[in-house]
C-alpha positions in Angstrom: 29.9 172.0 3.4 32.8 173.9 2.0 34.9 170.4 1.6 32.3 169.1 -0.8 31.2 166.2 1.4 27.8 165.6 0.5 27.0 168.1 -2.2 26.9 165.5 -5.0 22.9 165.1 -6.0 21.1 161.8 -7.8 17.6 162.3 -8.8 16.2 159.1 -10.0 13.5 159.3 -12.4 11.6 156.5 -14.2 11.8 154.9 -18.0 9.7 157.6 -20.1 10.4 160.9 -18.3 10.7 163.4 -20.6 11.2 167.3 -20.5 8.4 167.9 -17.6 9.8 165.3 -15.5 13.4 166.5 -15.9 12.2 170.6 -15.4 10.3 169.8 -12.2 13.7 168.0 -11.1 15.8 170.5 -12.0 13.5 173.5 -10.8 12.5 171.6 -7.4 16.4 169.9 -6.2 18.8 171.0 -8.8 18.9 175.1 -8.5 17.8 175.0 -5.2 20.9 172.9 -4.1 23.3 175.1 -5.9 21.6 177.9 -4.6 22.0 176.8 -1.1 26.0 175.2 -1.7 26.9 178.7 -4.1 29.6 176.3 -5.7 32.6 178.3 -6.9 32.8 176.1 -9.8 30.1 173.5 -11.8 31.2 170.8 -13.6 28.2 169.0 -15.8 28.8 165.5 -17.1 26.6 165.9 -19.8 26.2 162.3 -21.7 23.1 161.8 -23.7 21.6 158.1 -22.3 18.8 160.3 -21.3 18.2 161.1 -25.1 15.2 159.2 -26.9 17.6 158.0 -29.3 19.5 156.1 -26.9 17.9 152.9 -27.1 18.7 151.7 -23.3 17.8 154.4 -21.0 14.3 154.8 -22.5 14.5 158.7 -21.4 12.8 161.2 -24.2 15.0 164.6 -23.9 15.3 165.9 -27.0 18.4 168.6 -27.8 16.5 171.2 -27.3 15.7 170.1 -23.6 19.7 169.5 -23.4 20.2 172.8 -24.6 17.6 174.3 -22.4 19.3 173.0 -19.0 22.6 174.4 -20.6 21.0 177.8 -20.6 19.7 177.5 -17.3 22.8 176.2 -15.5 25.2 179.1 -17.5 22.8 181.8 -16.3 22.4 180.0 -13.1 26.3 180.2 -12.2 26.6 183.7 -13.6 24.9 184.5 -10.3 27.9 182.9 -8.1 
C-alpha cells in the first residue's frame, strides 16, 4: 500500500523469549514484510523493555541481540 495503511507489524511473543524467539520473528514476518512493502524510509523505535534487565517485560535480549537486529535492519535497507 504506497499510503502506509496497514504496513505497521506487531508480533507478540511470550514472557521469556529470548534471542531465538526474536530471530525466528524477525527472519519469518519482519524482513519478509519490508521486503514485500520496499519502504523508502525505516524508522525503529528501539526501547529496551525487551532487555532482561528490565524487570517488567521479562524479555532476555541481551545488547548484543539489540545490536544484531541493528546490523540486520542497516544492511537490510541498504538494499531499498
Amino acid at each position: 500500500n504506497k499510503h502506509g495503511v496497514e504496513t505497521n507489524i506487531n508480533v507478540p511473543l511470550p514472557p521469556g523469549s529470548g534471542s531465538g524467539a526474536y530471530r525466528k520473528a524477525f527472519d519469518r514476518i519482519v524482513v519478509p514484510a519490508i521486503e514485500r512493502f520496499k519502504p523508502d524510509l525505516i524508522l525503529v523505535s528501539s526501547g529496551f523493555d525487551a532487555s532482561f534487565m528490565d524487570p517488567l517485560s521479562c524479555m532476555m535480549l541481551t545488547s548484543d541481540d539489540f545490536r544484531g537486529f541493528a546490523d540486520d535492519l542497516v544492511k537490510l535497507a541498504m538494499r531499498f
